[in-house]
VEXZAMI-396639 format. One record per residue: residue number from 1; residue in one letter; x, y, z negated of N, C-alpha, C, O in turn. Coordinates in steps of 0.05 Angstrom, whole numbers, plus 5000, padded with zeros to 4 digits. Layout:
[NUM A [X Y Z] [X Y Z] [X Y Z] [X Y Z]],
...
REM end
This chain:
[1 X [8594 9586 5194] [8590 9573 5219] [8572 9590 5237] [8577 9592 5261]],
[2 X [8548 9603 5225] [8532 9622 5245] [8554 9638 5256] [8563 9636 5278]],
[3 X [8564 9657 5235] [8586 9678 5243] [8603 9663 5267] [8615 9683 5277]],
[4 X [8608 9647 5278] [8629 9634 5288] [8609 9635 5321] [8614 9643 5343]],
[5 X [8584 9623 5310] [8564 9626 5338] [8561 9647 5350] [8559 9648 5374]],
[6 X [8559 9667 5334] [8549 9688 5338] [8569 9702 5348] [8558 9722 5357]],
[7 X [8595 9705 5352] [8618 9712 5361] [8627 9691 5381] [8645 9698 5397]],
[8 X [8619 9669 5382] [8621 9666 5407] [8603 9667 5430] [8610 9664 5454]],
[9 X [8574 9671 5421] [8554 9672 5441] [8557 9704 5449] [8545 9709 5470]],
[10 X [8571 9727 5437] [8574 9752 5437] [8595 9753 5461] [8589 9764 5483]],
[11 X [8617 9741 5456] [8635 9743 5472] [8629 9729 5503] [8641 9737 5523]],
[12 X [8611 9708 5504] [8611 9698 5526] [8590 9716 5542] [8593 9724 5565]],
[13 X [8572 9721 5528] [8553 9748 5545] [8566 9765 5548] [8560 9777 5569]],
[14 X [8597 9783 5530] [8605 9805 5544] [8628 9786 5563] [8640 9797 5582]],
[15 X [8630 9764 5558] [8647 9758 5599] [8631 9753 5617] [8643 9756 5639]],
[16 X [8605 9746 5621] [8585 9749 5633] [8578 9764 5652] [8572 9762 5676]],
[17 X [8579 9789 5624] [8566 9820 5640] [8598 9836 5662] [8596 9848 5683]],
[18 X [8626 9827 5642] [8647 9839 5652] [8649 9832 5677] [8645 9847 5696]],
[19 X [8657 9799 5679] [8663 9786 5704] [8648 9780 5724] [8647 9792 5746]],
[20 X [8635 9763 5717] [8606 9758 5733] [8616 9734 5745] [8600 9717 5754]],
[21 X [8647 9732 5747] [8655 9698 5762] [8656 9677 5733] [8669 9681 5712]],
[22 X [8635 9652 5741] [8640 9632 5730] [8670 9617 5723] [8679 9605 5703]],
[23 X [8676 9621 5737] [8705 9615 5721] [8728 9629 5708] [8748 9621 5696]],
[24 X [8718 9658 5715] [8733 9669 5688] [8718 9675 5661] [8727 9688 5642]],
[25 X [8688 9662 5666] [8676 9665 5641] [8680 9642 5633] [8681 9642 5608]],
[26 X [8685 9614 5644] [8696 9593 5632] [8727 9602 5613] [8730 9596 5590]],
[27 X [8739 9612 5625] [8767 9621 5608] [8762 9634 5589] [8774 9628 5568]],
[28 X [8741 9657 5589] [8741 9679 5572] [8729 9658 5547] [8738 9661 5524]],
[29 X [8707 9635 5552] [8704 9626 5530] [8721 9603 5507] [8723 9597 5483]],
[30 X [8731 9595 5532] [8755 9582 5523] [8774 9588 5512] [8786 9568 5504]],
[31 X [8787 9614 5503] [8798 9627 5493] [8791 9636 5471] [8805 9635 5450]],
[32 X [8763 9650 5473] [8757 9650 5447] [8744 9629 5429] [8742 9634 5405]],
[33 X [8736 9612 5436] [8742 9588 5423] [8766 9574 5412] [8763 9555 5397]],
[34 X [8783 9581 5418] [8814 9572 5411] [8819 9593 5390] [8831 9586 5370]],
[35 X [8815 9612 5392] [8821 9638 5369] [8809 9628 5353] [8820 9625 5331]],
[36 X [8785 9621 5358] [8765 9625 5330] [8774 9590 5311] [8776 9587 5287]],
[37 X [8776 9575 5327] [8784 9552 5318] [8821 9558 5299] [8828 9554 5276]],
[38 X [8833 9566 5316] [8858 9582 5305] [8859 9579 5281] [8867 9562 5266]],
[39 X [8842 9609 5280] [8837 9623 5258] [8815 9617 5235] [8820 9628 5214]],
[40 X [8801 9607 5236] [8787 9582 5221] [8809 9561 5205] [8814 9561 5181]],
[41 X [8821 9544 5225] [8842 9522 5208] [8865 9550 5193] [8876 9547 5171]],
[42 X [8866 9569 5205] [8893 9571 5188] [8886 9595 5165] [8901 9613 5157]],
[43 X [8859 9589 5157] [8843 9602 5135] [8831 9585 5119] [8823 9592 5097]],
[44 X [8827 9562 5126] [8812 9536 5109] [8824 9530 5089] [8847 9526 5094]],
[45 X [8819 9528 5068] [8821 9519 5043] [8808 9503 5034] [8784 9504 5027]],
[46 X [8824 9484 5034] [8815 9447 5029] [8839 9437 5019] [8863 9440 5025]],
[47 X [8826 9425 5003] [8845 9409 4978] [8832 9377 4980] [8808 9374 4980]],
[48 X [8849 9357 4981] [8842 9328 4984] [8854 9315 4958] [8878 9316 4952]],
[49 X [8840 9307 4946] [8852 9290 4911] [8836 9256 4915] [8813 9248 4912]],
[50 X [8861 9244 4923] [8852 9213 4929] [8842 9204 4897] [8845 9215 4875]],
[51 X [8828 9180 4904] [8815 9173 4889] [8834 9146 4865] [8846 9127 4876]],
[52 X [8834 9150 4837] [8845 9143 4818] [8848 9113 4821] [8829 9105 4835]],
[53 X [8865 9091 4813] [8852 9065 4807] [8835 9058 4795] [8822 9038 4800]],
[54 X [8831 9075 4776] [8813 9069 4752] [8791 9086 4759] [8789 9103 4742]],
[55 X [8773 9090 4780] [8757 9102 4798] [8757 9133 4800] [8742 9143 4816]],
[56 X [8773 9148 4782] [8780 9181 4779] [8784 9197 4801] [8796 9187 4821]],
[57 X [8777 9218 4802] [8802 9243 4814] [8811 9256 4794] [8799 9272 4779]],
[58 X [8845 9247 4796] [8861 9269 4782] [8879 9294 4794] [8891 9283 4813]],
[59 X [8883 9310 4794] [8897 9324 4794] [8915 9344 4777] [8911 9347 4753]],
[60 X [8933 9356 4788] [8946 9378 4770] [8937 9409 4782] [8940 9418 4804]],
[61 X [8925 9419 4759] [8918 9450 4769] [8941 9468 4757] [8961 9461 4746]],
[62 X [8932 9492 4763] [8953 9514 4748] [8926 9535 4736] [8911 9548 4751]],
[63 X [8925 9535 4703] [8919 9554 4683] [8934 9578 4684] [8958 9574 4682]],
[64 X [8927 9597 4686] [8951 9625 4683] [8987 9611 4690] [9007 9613 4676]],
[65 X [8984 9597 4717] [9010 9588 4722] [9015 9569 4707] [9037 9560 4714]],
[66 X [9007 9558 4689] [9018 9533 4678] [9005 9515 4696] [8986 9520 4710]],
[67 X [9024 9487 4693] [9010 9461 4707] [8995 9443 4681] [9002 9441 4657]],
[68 X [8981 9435 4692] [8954 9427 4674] [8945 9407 4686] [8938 9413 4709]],
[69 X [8939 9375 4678] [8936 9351 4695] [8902 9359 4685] [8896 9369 4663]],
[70 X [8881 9349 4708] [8861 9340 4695] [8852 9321 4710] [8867 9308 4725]],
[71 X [8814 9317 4707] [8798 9294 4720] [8780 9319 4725] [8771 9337 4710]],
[72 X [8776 9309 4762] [8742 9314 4762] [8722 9305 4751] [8715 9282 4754]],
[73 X [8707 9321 4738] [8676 9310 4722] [8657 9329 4727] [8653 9351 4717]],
[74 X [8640 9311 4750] [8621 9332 4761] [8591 9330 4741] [8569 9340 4745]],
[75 X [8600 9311 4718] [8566 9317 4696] [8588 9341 4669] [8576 9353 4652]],
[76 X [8616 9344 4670] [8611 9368 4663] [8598 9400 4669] [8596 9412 4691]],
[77 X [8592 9406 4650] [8583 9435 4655] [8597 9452 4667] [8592 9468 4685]],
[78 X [8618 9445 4651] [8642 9470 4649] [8668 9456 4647] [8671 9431 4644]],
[79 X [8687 9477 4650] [8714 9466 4650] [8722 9462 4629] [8716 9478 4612]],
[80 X [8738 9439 4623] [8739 9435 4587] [8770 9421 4587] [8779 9401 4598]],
[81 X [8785 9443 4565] [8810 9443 4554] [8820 9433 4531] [8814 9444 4510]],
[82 X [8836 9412 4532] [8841 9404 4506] [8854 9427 4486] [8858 9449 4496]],
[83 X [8861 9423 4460] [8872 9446 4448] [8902 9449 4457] [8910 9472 4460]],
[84 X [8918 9431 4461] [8942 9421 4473] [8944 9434 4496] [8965 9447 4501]],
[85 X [8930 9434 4508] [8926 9442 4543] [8924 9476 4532] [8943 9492 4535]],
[86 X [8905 9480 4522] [8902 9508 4513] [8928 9528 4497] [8935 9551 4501]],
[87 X [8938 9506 4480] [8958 9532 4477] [8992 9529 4491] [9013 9539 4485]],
[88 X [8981 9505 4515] [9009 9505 4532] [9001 9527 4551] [9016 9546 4555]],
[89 X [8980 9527 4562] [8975 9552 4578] [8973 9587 4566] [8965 9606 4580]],
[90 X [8982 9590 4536] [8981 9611 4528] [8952 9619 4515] [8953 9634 4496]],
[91 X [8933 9612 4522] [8907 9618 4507] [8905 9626 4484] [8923 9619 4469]],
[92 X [8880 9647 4472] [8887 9666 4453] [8875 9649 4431] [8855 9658 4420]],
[93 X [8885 9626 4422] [8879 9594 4402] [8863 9615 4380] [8840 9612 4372]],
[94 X [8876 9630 4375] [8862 9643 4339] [8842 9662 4349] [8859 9680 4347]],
[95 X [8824 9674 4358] [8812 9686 4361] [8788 9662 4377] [8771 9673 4391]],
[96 X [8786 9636 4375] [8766 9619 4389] [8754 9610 4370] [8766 9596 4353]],
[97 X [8721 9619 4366] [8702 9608 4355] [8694 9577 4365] [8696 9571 4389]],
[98 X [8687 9562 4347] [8678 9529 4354] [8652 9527 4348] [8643 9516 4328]],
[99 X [8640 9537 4367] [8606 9533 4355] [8594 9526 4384] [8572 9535 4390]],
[100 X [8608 9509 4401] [8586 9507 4422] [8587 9473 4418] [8607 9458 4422]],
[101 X [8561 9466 4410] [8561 9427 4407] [8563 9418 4432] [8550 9427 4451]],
[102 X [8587 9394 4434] [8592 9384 4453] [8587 9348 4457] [8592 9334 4438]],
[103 X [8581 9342 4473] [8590 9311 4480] [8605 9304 4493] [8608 9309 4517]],
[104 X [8619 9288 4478] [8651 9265 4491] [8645 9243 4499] [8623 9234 4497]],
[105 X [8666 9229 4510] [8666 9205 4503] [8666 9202 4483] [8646 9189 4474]],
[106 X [8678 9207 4471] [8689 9197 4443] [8671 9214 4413] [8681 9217 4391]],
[107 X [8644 9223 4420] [8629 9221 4403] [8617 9256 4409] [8615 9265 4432]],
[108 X [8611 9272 4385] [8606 9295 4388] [8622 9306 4374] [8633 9297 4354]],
[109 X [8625 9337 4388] [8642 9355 4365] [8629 9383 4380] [8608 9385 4392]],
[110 X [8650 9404 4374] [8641 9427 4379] [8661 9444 4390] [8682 9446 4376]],
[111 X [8659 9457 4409] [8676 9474 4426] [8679 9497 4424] [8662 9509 4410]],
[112 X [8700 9511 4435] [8702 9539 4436] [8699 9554 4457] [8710 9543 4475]],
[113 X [8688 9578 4466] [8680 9583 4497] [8711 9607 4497] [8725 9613 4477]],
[114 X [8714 9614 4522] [8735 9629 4535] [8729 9636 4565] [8713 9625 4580]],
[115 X [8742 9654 4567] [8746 9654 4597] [8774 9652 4603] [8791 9660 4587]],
[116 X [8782 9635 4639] [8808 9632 4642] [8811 9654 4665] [8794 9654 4682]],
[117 X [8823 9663 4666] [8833 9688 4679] [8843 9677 4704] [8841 9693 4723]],
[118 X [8856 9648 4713] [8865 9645 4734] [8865 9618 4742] [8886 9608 4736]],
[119 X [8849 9602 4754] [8851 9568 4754] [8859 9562 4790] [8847 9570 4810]],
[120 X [8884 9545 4787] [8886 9542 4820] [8887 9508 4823] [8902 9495 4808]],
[121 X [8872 9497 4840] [8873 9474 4846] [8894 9475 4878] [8884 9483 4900]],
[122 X [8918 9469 4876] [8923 9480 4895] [8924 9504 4909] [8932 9525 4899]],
[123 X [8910 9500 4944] [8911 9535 4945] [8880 9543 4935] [8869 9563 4944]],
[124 X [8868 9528 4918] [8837 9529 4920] [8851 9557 4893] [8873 9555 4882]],
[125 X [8837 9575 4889] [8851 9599 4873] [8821 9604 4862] [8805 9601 4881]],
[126 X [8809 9610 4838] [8791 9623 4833] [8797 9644 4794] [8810 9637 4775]],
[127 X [8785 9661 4797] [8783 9680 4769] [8764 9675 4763] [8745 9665 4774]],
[128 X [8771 9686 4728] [8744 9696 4709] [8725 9666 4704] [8701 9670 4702]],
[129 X [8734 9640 4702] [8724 9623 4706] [8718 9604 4677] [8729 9584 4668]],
[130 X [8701 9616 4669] [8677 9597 4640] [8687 9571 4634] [8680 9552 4648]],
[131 X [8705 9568 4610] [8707 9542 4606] [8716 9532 4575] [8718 9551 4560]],
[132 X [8719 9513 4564] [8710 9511 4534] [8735 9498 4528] [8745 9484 4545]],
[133 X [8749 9502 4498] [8775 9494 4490] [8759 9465 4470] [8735 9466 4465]],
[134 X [8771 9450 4464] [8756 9429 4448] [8778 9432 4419] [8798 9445 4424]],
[135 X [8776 9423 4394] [8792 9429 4370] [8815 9406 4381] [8811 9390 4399]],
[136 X [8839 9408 4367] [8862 9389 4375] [8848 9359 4359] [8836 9353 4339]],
[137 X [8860 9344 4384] [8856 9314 4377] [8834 9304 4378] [8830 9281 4370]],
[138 X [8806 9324 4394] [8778 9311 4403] [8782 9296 4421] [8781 9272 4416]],
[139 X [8790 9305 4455] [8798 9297 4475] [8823 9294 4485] [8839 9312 4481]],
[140 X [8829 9270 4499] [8861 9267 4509] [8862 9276 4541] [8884 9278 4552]],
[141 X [8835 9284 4554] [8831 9289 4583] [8815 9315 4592] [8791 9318 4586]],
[142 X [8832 9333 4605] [8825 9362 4611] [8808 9350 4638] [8814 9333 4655]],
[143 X [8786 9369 4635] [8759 9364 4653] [8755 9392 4675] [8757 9417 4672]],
[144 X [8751 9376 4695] [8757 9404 4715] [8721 9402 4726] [8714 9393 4748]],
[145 X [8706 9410 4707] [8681 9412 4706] [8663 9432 4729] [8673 9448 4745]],
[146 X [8639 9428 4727] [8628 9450 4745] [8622 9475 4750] [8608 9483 4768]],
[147 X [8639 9498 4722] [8637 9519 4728] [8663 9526 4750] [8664 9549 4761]],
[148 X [8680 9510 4756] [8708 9515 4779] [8683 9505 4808] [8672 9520 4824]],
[149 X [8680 9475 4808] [8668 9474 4826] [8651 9487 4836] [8651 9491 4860]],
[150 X [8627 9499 4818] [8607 9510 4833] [8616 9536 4855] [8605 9547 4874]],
[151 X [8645 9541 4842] [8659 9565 4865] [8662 9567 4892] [8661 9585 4909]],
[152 X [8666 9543 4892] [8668 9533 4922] [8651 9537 4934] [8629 9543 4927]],
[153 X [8662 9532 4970] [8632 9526 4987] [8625 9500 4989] [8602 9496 4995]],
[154 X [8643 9478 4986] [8626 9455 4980] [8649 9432 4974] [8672 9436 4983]],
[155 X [8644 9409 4959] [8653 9381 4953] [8639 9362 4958] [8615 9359 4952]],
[156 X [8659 9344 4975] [8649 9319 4981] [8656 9296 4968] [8670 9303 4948]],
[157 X [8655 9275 4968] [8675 9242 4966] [8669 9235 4992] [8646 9237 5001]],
[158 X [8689 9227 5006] [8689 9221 5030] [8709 9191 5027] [8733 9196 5027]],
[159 X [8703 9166 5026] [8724 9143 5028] [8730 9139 4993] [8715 9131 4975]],
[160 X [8750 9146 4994] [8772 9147 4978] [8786 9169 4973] [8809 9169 4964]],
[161 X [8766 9198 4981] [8782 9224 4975] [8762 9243 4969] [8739 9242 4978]],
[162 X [8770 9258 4955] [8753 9281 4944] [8755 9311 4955] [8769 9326 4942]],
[163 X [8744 9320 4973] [8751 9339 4993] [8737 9370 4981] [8713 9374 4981]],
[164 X [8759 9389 4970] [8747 9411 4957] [8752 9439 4977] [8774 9447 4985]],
[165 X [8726 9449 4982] [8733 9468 5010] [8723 9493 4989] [8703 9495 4975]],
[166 X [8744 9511 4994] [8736 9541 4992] [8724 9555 5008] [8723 9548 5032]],
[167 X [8717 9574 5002] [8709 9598 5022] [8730 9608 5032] [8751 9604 5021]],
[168 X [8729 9620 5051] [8750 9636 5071] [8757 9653 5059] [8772 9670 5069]],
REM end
């Protein structure tokens, strides 16, 4: 948003200095205001995931191109994969140590750490992104935890919708 001021307070001082008539420095800013707005919306990356009946956000992401349903859970840490989920998306299952203790719903167990090479919420796109496989049959719900979110530039709940904005 500075960047945005600062290119337009730049541009209106160089129509200022160019023109010197008020009303073509009215245009000159007007214009670039319209660019910058332009080009802003048609760079925004925002993703809207209405809100569940059962008070959730679900969505479907894509793992290395697979589609993958989960829930937002912003008291997860991390992104967390069922084993199911894990080896529909190809994940390297035999080479995953289970030594990170976890809490479930459904009681404690112990996880495996990974990295996912490619998680897309939409056009929200991020790499290299920290997240834990659970053994088959701990969890029935893939958790789109806060090592994806913290990527972002920011998440709201707004109403009834969950508004996920990327960076440019």
């Amino acid at each position: 948003m500075i960047r945005v001021l600062l290119v337009l307070f730049v541009a209106t001082a160089c129509a200022v200095f160019a023109y010197g008539d008020p009303a073509k420095i009215t245009t000159a800013r007007t214009s670039v205001t319209e660019m910058i707005q332009h080009r802003t919306a048609a760079h925004a990356r925002i993703q809207q995931i209405p809100r569940g009946n059962g008070g959730e956000f679900k969505l479907d992401a894509q793992i290395n191109g697979v589609k993958v349903p989960m829930v937002i859970d912003t008291g997860a840490t991390s992104v967390v994969l069922t084993y199911e989920t894990a080896k529909a998306a190809g994940l390297p299952l035999e080479l995953l140590d289970y030594n990170v203790p976890l809490e479930t719903v459904g009681g404690n167990t112990k996880a495996a750490r990974l990295t996912l090479d490619r998680l897309a919420v939409g056009r929200l796109v991020e790499h290299s992104i920290p997240a834990l496989v659970v053994p088959r049959g701990q969890m029935k719900t893939n958790l789109l935890g806060m090592s994806f979110l913290d990527r972002l530039e920011s998440w709201e709940v707004r109403a009834d919708r969950l508004m996920l904005r990327g960076y440019p």
